[in-house]
C-alpha positions as CSV (number, residue, x, y, z in Angstrom):
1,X,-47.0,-102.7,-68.3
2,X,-47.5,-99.9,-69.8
3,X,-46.2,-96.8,-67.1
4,X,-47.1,-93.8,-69.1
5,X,-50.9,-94.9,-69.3
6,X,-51.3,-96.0,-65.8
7,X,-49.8,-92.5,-64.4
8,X,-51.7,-90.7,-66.8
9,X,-54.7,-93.3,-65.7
10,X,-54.0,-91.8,-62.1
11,X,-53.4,-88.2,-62.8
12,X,-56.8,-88.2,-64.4
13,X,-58.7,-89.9,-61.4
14,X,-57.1,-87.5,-59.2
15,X,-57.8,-84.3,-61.1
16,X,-61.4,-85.0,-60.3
17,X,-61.1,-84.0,-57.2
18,X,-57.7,-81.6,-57.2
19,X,-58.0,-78.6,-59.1
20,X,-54.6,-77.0,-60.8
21,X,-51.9,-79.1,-59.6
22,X,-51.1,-81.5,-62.7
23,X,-47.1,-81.2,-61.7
24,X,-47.5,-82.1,-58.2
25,X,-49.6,-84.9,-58.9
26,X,-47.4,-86.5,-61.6
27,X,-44.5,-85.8,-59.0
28,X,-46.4,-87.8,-56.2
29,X,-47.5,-90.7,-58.9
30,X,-43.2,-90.5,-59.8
31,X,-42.4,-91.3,-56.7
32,X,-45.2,-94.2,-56.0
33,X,-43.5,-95.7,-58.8
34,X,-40.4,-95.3,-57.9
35,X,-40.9,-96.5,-54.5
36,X,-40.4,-93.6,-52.9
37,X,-41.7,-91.9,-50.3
38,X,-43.2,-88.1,-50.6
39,X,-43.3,-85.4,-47.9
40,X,-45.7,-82.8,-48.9
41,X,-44.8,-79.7,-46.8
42,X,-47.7,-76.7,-46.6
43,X,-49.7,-74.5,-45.1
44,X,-53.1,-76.0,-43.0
45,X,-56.1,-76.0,-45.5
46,X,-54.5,-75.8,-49.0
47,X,-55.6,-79.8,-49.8
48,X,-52.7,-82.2,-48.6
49,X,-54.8,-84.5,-47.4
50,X,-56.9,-84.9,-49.7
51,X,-54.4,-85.0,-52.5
52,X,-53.4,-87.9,-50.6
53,X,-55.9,-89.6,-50.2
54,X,-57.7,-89.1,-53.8
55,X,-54.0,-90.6,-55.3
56,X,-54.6,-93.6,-52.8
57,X,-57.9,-94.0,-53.7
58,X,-57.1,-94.3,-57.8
59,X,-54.0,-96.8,-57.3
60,X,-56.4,-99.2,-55.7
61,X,-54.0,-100.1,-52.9
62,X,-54.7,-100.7,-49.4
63,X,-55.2,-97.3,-47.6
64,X,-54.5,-96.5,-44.0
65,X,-53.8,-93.2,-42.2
66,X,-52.1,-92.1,-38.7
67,X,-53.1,-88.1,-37.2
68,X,-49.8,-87.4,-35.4
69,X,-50.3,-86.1,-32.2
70,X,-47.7,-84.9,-29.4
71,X,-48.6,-87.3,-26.6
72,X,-48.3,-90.3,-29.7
73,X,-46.2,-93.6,-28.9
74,X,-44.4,-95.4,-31.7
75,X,-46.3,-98.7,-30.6
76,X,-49.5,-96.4,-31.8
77,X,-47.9,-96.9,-35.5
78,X,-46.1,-99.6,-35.2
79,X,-47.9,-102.3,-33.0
80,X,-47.4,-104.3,-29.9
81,X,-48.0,-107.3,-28.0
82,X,-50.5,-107.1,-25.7
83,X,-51.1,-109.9,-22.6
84,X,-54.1,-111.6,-23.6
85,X,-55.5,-113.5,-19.9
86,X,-57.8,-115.5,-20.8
87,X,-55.4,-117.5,-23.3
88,X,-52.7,-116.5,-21.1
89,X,-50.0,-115.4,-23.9
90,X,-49.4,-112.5,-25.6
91,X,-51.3,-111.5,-28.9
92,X,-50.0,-108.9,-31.6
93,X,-52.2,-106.2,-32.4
94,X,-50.5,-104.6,-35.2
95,X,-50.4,-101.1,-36.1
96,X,-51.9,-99.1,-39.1
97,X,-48.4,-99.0,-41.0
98,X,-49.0,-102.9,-42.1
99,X,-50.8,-101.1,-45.2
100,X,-49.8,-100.2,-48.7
101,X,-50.1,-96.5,-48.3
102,X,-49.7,-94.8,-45.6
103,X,-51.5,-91.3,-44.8
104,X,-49.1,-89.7,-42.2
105,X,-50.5,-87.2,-41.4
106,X,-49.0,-83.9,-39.8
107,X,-46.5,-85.9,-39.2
108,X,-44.5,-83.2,-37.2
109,X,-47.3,-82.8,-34.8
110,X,-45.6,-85.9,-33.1
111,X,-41.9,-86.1,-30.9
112,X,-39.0,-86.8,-32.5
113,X,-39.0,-90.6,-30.7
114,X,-42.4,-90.9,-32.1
115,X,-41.4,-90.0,-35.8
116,X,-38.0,-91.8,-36.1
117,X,-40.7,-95.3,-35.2
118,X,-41.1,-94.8,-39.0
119,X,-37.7,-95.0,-40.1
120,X,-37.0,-98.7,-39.6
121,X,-40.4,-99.0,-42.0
122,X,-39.0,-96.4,-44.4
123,X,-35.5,-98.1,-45.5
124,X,-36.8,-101.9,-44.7
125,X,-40.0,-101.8,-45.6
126,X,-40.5,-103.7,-42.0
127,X,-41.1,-103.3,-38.3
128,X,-39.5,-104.4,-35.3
129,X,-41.6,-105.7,-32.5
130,X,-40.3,-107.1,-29.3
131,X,-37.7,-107.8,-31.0
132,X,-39.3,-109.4,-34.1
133,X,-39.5,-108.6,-37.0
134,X,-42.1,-108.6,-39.4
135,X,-42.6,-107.6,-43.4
136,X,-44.7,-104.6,-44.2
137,X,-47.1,-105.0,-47.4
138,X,-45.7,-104.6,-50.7
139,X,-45.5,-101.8,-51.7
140,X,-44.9,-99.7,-49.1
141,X,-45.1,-96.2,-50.0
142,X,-45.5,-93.2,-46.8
143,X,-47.5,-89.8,-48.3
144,X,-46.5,-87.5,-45.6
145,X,-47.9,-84.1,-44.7
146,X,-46.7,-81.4,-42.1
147,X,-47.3,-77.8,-41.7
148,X,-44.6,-75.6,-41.3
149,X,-42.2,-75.6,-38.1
150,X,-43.3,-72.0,-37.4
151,X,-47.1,-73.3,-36.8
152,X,-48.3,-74.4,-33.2
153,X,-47.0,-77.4,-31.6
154,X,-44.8,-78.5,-34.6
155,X,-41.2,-80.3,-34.3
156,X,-38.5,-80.5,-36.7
157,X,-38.3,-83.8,-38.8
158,X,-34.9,-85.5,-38.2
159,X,-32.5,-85.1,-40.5
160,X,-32.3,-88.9,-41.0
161,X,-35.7,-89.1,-41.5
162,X,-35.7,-86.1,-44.6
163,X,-33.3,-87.9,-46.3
164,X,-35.4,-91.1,-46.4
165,X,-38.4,-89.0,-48.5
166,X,-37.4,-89.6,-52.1
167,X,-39.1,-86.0,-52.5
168,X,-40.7,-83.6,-50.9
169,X,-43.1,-80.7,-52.6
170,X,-45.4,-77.8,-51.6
171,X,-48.6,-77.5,-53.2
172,X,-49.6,-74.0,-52.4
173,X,-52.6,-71.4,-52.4
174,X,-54.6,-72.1,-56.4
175,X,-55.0,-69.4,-58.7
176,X,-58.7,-67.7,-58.3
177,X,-59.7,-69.7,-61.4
178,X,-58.8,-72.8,-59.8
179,X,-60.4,-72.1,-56.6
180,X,-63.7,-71.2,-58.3
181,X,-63.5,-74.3,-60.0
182,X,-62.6,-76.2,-56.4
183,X,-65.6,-75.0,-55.0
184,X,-67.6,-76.0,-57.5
185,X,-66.6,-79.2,-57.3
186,X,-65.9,-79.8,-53.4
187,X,-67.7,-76.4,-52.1
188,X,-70.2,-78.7,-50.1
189,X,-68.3,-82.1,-49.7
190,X,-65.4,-84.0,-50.6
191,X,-67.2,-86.4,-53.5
192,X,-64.7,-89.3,-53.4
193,X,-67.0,-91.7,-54.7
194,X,-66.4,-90.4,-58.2
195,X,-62.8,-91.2,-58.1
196,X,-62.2,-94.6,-60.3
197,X,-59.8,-97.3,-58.9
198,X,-57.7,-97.4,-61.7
199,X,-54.8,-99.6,-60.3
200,X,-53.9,-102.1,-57.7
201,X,-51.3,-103.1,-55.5
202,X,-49.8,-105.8,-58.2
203,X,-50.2,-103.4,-61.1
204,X,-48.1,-101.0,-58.6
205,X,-45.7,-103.6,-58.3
206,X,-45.6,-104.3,-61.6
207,X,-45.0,-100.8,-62.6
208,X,-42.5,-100.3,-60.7
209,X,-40.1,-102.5,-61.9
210,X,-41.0,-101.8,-65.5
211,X,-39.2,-98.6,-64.5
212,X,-36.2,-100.0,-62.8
213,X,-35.6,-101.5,-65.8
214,X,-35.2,-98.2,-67.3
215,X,-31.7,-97.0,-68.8
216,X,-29.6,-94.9,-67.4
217,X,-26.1,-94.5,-69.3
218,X,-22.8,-93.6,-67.8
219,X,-22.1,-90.2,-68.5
220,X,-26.0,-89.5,-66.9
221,X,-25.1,-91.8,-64.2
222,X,-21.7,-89.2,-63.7
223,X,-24.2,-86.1,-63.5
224,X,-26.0,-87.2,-61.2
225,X,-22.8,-87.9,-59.0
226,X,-21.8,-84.3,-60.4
227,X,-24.5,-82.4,-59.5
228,X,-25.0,-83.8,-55.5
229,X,-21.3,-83.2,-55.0
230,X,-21.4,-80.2,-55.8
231,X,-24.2,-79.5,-53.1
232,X,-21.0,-80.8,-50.7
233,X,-18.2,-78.7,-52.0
234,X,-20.8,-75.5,-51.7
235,X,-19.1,-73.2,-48.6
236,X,-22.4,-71.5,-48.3
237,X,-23.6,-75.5,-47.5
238,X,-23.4,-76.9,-43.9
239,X,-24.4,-80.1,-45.1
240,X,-24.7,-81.4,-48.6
241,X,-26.8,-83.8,-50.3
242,X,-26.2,-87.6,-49.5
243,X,-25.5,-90.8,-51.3
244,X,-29.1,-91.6,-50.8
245,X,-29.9,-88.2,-52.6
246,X,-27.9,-89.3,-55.7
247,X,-29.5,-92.9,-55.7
248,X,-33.2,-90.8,-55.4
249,X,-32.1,-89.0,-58.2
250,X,-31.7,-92.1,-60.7
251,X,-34.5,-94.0,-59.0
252,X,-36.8,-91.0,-59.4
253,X,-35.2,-90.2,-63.2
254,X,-36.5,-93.7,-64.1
255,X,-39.9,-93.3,-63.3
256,X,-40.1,-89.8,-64.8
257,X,-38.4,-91.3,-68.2
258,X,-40.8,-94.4,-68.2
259,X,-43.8,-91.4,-67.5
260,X,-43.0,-89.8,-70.2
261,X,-43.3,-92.8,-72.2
262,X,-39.3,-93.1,-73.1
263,X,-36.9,-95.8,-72.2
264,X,-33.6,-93.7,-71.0
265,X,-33.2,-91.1,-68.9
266,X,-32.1,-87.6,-70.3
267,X,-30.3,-85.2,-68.2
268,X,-33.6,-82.7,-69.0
269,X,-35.1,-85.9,-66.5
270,X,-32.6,-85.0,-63.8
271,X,-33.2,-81.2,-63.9
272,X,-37.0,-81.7,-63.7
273,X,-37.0,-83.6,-60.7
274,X,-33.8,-82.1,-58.9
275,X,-35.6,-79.8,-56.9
276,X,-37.7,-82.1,-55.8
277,X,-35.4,-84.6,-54.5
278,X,-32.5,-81.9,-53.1
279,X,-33.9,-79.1,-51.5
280,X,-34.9,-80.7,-48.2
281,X,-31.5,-82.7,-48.3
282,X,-29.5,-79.9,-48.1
283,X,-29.3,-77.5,-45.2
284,X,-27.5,-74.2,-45.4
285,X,-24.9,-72.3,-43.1
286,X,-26.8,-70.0,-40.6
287,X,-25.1,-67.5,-41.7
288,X,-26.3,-67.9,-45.2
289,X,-29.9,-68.7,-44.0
290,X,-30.0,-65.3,-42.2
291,X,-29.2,-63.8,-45.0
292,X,-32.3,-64.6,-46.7
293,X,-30.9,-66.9,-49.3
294,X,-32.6,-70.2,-49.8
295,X,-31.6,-74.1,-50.8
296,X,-33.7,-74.1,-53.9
297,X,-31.7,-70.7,-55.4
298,X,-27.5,-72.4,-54.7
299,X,-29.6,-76.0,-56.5
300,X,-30.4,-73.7,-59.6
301,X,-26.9,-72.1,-59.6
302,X,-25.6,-75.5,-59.3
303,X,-27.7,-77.1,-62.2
304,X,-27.2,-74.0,-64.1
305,X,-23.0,-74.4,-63.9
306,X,-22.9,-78.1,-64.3
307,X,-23.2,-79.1,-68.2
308,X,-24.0,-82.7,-68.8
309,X,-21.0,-84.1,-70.6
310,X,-20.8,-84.0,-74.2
311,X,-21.0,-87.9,-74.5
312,X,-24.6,-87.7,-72.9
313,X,-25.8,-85.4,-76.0
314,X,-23.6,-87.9,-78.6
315,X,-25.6,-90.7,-76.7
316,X,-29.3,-89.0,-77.2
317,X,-28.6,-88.1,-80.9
318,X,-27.9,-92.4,-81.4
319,X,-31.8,-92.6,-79.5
């Protein structure tokens, strides 16, 4: 399997129908192969959907999508067993997770009971029913979108449930270039017909071991560990990046190397991504929010202070 063409396969699908946004895209397709989930945090309008939905489209995997909603139940995602009287027993009617990619969409339009339904289907990649439990399709893989907390009728994300996006992004308003070329392309309708399947579930699947198989030496290994512990020892830091940050980090790393058509991961891999994968782990003093200062500004000081040790550069001159 050859990972560089097959990303590059999906970037070029999806730039048909997103204009200017070759990073975020290659970021999204990272994370899809590196089994990851993305939360893509923006304002209303700017094209998460879509993005979402184009990407879904090109991979060739099965496709399904939930519109959060306050009044929403988890058995609306998840399923349930419903009482069936003319067999007399109970039949499952499962939910529109049991899908290769999810669509969640405005995802904190729904309660916090309602969101944390996904969090079993997250880390398990399954679902409990009544007590039973049942695989999800392979892969798995939640595109999530929400509009910022200060819009109407929006709830905070749990912190348990941040942590379990791999990375999390922000599209943002196009350039005017880009948007003349937008609606020249989707001024009157959304033409997803000319998006190519490109991919399917196996070749996903396939994919994405072809990156776990990736290298990732010891002294990179040791930056990574240096890097989210230093998020921890930060006093301007109320809580610091987790364990599951630093394994994001190398899984992510992986798919970014095999991307870019190498076999090891550099620590250039780990800066590229960091951002990515830390800012919505780590949540700042009050204090220091007030302030004005932001997550994304103490992760560059942090990248900039911590130097890769000199047995990574003697390691990538031997490559």
């Amino acid at each position: 399997m050859d990972v560089e063409k097959l990303s590059n396969a999906l970037l070029m699908e999806t730039e048909k129908i997103i204009v200017g946004k070759t990073d975020k895209i290659r970021k999204i397709i990272m994370a899809i192969l590196s089994g990851g989930h993305v939360l893509i945090d923006d304002l209303p309008g700017v094209g998460k959907t879509t993005l979402v939905k184009t990407i879904s489209i090109a991979a060739g995997c099965e496709y399904g999508r939930i519109q959060f909603v306050s009044d929403m139940l988890p058995s609306d995602i998840i399923g349930m067993n419903i009482y069936n009287q003319k067999s007399g027993d109970f039949e499952l009617r499962k939910g529109p997770i049991m899908t290769n990619i999810l669509l969640a969409d405005e995802i904190n339009r729904a309660i916090p009971r309602t969101q944390s339904a996904l969090l079993e289907a997250m880390e398990e990649h399954q679902v409990t029913i009544d007590g039973k439990s049942f695989p999800l399709p392979a892969p798995f893989i939640v595109l999530a979108t929400e509009n910022p907390v200060e819009a109407e009728s929006t709830f905070h994300l749990p912190v348990a449930q941040m942590d379990r996006f791999l990375i999390s992004l922000s599209i943002g308003y196009p350039e005017e270039k880009e948007e003349e070329e937008m609606l020249r392309i989707v001024g009157d309708e959304i033409p997803f017909e000319k998006v190519n399947i490109v991919a399917d579930a196996s070749m996903i699947e396939e994919a994405q071991m072809e990156c776990r198989r990736i290298h990732v030496s010891d002294p990179v290994n040791s930056y990574i560990v240096a890097i989210t512990t230093a998020t921890r020892k930060d006093n301007r830091v109320r809580m610091g990046a987790s364990p599951r940050a630093s394994r994001a980090l190398y899984q992510a790393s992986k798919a970014w190397a095999a991307m870019n058509g190498r076999k090891f991961v550099t620590p250039d891999d780990i800066k590229e991504i960091a951002h990515d994968v830390l800012d919505h782990r780590v949540l700042l003093e009050d204090s220091v929010s007030f302030s004005g200062i932001k997550v994304s500004q103490i992760i560059d000081e942090i990248l900039e202070k911590t130097e890769p040790s000199p047995t990574v550069k003697d390691l990538l001159n031997e490559k």
